[in-house]
N, C-alpha and C positions, 0 to 999 in steps of 0.2 A: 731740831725739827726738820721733816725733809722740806729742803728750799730747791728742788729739783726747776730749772729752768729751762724756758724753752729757744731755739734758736734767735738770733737778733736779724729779724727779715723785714728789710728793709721796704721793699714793693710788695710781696704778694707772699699768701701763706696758704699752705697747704688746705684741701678740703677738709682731711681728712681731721683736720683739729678743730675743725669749725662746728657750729649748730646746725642742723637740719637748713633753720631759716638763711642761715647766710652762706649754706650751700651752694640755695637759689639762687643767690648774688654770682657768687664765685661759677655757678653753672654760664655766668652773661660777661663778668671779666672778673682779672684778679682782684683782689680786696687790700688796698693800702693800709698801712695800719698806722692809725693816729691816734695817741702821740707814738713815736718812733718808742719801743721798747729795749731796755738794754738784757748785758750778757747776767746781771749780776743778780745772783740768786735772793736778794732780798728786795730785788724791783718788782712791786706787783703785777704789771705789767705780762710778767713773764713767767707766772704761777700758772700753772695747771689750771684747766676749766671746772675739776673735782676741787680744788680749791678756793677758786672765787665764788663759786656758787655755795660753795658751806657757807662761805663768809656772810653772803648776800641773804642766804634761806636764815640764818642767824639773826641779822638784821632787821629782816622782816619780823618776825617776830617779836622781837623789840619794840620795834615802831607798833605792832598791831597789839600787846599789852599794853605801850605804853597810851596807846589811845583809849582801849577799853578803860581804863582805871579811872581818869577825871570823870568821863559821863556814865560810868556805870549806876548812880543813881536818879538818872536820867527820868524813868518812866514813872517810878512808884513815889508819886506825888502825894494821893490820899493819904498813905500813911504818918510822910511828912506833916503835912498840913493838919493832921490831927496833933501829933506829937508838939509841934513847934508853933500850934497854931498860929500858923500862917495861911496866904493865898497861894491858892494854886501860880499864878504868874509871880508871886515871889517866892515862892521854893522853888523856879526855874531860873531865878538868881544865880543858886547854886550851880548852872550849867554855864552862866555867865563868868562869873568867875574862874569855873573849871577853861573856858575858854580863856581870861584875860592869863589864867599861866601860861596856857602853851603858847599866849603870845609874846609872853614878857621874857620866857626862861630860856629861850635859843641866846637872846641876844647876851645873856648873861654866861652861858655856856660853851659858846661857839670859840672865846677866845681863849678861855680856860684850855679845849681842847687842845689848842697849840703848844700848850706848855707843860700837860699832863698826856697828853696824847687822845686818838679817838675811841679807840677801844677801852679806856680805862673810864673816859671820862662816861660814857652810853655804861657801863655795869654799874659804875655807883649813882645814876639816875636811877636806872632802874632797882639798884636796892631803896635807893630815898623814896621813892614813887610805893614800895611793898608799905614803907614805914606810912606810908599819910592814907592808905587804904587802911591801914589795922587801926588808925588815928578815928576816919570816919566812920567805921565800921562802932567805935566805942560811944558814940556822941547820941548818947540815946537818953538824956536831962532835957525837961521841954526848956530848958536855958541855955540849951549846947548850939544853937541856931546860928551865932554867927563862929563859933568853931566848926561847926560843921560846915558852913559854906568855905573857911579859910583851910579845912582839909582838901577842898578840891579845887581849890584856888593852890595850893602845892602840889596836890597830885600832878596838874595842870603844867605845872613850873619845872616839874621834873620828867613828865610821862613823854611830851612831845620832843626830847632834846635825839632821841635816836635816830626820827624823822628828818631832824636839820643836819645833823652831822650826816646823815645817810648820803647825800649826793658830793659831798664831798671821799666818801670810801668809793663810791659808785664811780666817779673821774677818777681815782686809782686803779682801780681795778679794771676798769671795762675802757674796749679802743670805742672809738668816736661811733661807728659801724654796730655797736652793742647796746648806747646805752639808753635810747630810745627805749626797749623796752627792759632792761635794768631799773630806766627810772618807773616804767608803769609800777613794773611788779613791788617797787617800795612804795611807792604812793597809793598803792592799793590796798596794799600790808595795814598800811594806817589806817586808809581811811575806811578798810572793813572795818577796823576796832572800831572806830566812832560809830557803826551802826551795830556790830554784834554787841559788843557792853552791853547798851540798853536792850537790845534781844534778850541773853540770855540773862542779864539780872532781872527783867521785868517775869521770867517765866518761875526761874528761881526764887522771886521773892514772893509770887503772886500769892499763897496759902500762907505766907512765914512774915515777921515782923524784918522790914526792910533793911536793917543793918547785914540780913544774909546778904544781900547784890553784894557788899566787898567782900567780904571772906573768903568768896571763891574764887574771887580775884588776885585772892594773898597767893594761892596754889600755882595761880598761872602765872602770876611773877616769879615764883622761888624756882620752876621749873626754869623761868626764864632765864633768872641769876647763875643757874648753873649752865645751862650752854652757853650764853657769855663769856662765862668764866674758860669752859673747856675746848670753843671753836673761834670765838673774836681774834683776831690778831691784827697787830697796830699795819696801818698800809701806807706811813708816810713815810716819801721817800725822795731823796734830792737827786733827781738825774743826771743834775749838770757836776755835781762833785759828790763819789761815793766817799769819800773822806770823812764830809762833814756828818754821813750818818754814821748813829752808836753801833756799838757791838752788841747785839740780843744773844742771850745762853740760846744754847741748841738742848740744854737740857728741859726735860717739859715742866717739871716742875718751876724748877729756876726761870724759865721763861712765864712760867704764867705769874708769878711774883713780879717780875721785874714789869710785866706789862702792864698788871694791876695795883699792885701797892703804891704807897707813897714816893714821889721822885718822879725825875722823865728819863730813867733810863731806856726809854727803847726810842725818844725822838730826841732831836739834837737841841739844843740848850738855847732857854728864851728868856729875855729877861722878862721882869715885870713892866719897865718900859716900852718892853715891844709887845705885851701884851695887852697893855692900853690902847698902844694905837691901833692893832688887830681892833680891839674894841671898836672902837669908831669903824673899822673900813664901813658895816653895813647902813652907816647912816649914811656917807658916803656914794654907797653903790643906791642906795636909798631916792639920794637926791638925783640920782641922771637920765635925764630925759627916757632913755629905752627903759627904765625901771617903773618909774611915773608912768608912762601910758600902759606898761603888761598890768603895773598893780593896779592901777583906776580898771582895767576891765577884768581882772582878777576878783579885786573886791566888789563890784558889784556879780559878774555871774556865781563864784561860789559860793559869795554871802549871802544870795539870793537861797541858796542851796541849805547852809547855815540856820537859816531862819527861817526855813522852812520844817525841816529837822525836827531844831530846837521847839519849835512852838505846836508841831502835829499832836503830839502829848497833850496839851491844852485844850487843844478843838475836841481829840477825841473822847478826853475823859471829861470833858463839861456834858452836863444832864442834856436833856433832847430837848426840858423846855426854855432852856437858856442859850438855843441853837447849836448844842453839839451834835456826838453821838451816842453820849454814853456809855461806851467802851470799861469794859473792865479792865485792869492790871493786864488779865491773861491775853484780852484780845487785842488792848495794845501789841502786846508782844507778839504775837500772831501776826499785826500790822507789818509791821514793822521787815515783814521778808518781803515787801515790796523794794524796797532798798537792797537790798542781795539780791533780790533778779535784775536790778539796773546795774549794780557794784560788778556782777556778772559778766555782764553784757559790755560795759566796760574794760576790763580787764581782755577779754577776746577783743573788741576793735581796738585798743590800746597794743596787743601783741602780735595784731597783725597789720596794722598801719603805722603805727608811732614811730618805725625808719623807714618801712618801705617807699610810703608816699615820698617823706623830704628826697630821699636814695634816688629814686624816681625824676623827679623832678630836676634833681640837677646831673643826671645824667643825660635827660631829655634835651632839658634847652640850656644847659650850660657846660656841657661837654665834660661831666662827671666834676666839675668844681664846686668845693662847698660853697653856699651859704648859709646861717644861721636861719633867715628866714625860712628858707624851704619850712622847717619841723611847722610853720604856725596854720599851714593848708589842710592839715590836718583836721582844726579847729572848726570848719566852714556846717559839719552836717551835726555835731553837736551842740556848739553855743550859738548857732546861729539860727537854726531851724528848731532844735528839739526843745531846748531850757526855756525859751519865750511858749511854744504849745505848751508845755509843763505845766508854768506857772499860770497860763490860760484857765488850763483844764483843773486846778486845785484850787483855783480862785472861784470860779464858775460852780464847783462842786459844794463850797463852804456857803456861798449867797444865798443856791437853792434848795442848799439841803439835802443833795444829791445822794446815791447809794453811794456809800462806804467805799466800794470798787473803782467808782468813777475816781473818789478823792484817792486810793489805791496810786491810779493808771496815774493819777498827775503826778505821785512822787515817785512814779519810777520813771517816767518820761523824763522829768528835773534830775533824777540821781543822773541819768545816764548823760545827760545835756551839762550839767554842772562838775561831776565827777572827771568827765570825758578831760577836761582843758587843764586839769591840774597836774600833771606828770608834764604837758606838751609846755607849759607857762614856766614851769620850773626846768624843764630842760633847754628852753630857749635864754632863758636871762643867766643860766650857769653857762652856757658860750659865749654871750657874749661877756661872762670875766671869768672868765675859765682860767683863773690861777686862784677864785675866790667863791666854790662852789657852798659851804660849808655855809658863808655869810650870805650867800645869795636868798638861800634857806630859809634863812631867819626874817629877811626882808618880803620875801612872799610867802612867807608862811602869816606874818603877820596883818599884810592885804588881807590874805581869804580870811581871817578870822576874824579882824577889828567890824562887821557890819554885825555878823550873829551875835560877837560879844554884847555888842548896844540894844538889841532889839527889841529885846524884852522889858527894857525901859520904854517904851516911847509906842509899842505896838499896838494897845489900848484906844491910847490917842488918835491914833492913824485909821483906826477902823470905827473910831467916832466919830470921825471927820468924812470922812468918803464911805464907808461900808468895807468887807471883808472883800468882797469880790472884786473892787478898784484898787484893792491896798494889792494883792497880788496881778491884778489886771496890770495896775502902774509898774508890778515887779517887768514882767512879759516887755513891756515897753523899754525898763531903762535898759534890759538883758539885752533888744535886737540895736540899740544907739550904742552899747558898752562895744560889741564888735567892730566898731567900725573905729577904734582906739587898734584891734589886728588888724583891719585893713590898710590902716597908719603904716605900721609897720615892715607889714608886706610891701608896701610900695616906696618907701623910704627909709624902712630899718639902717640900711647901712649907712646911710647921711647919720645919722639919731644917732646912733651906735659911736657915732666918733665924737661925741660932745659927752664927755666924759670928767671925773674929778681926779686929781691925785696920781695921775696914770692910770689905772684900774683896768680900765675896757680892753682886754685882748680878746681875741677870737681863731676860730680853725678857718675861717673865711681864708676862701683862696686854695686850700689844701685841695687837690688832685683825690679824687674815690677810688680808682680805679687803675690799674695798672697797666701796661699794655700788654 
């Protein structure tokens, strides 16, 4: 395979190999590059930018089937609820569980990775993830009711693991100066899938008996399986001793065997005892203070998001005289592109702030030196201002019964306020242990999800106690106290940051931007 590498420069590099975006940079001074890249053709580091970005555009995709596939039965509840007779809030079980995999399956996954590699381990998720759609798609006995929820409770288990391993290829690949928005465009990736899914199977199944919403999702996984297979390649790599990495064939064949079949020939040799204790690191990183304050305001702004989501289906498709709107399959799905103008809208402030502001800032007032905090200022005009009006205006809408549109505008205001902080929350906690992005993952990936997973249990209750309008009104409230868990940070992260377990806590803190 060509491993064509680019020079080892030490201070500053060329415009002419840089992005548009960080032209602008290099237009103000040179760009250091962190980590320091070597000469050796199989550092990723030093791969061509036609090459990271297949890897990354690959990726993405991964992560955005593997999201579609748990909630792609998302929307088309009536059909369930005839079939399995069941309730509508207990066929949304089913989205519960789809969520308790993707929270369970990183951490069972992530250490495997080390020992199988990342590339190997993200194509057979995604083959096991084609297998529990073709599972759920068959579950059409009105007795198949807890099989079918334990197909999307795997899906779950396997769909999300591209997503957690993703920030760990992302710190391979991408210098410090990149991966701001490296990390949007994966997290984006995903968490389109969480709202396309139920889009296009809610449109798809709307005329058709609801087992179609997985079938088409077999297609867009096996397409998946195959770029996997043809463009993935393993990006661990030991800088401090090229020794200890394996020798990968240069032939493509041989090479795509060696990186996917059984064995770790393309990463260096691990036991099963260092595999266990990888295991633990994220409970580990779990327990340390700077982890505890990002996730407490993690899980509450994008569980607010979660659960909102989750439960829109609900509101919409209950009859008008039991206070919904009565929404068909089809108009749900219609809805539902209020979440793609916010996922949207994200994605653009996400690629044009998510380095610039931090980049900014400590060139401003700390003479181009990083810190970690800088990326969290970012956070200030979306989870602080917009997810509390969101939650406002979808609660306000549900009380009085408001037009459709009004309850529209709340969830794209929430998508863009809630969506906004997930790339910025996940790029802050992988620096500060930036030798453990992979597990990091797994630890906020399962913050944002453990509030949605619950909710559907106990939401009932909540809106029989206060009403519809105070159960999101109260969201609005914990959403504007949850930031002031970042404001923590900003003003003390680096105290926080050093109160750490096991060693763990490194950081780029201190690294020079800029070069003279």
């Amino acid at each position: 395979m060509d491993t064509k590498a680019t020079p080892d420069v030490e201070k500053s590099i060329s415009s002419s190999k840089l992005s548009p975006a960080d032209n602008h940079d290099v237009a103000h001074a040179h760009v250091v590059l962190i980590p320091k890249p070597s000469t050796h053709p199989r550092d990723p580091l030093s791969w061509c930018q036609h090459r990271k970005h297949m890897i990354l555009a690959v990726l993405c995709l991964a992560s955005f089937a593997g999201a579609i596939a748990p909630l792609s039965g998302q929307l088309n509840l009536a059909d369930q609820e005839k079939l399995y007779n069941k309730s509508k809030i207990e066929e949304s079980y089913a989205n519960s569980a789809a969520l308790a995999g993707m929270a369970a399956g990183p951490f069972f996954f992530a250490p495997i990775a080390h020992r199988l590699g990342r590339s190997s381990v993200i194509f057979w998720c995604v083959a096991c993830t084609t297998v529990c759609q073709i599972w759920g798609a068959v579950m059409t006995n009105p007795k198949n009711y807890i099989p079918y929820v334990m197909s999307r409770l795997f899906a779950g288990f396997f769909g999300a693991v591209p997503t957690v391993l993703g920030p760990r290829i992302v710190t391979d690949l991408f210098f410090l100066h990149q991966r701001g928005r490296a990390f949007t465009v994966l997290h984006m990736a995903f968490l389109f899938g969480t709202i396309a899914g139920p889009t296009f199977s809610g449109f798809v199944s709307a005329h058709s008996f609801f087992p179609v919403e997985f079938w088409w999702t077999v297609g867009l996984l096996g397409f998946t399986l195959l770029c996997c297979f043809f463009f993935l390649e393993e990006t661990g790599f030991d800088r401090t001793c090229f020794e200890k990495n394996p020798d990968i064939p240069n032939g493509r064949i041989a090479n795509r065997i060696a990186t996917f079949f059984p064995g770790n020939r393309v990463v260096g040799p691990t036991t099963w005892k260092e595999t266990a204790q990888i295991g633990l690191t994220p409970l580990l990183i779990g327990l340390c203070p700077a982890t505890i304050i990002m996730g407490t305001f993690t899980l509450i702004s994008f569980g607010f998001y979660v659960g909102v989501n989750a439960l829109t289906p609900v509101w919409l498709q209950k009859p008008v005289s039991a206070g919904g709107y009565g929404f068909s399959l089809e108009q749900n799905a219609a809805f539902t592109f209020s979440h793609w103008i916010g996922i949207i809208v994200v994605q653009f402030y996400g690629h044009c702030l998510n380095d610039s502001v931090p980049f900014y800032l400590a060139r401003r007032f700390n003479n181009g030196v990083w810190k970690p905090e800088y990326r969290l200022h970012v956070l200030w005009l979306p989870s602080l201002v917009l997810n509390p009006i969101g939650l406002g205006i979808f609660g306000a809408a549900l009380q009085y019964n408001l037009h459709y549109m009004v309850l529209a505008l709340g969830v794209f205001i929430v998508t863009i306020g809630s969506l906004g902080s997930v790339p910025v929350t996940v790029n802050y906690i992988v620096e500060c242990f930036k030798g453990y992005p992979a597990e990091v993952g797994v630890v906020v990936g399962a913050y944002r999800i453990v509030y949605g997973l619950t909710i559907g249990f106990y939401i009932d209750g909540w809106v029989e106690g206060v009403g519809v309008g105070w159960v999101y009104g109260m969201m609005a409230f914990f959403a504007v106290v949850s930031f002031f868990f970042v404001m923590l940070l900003m003003w003390k992260g680096e105290v926080i940051r050093r109160i750490r377990f096991g060693g763990l806590g490194s950081s780029e803190e201190g690294e020079r931007l800029v070069g003279e």
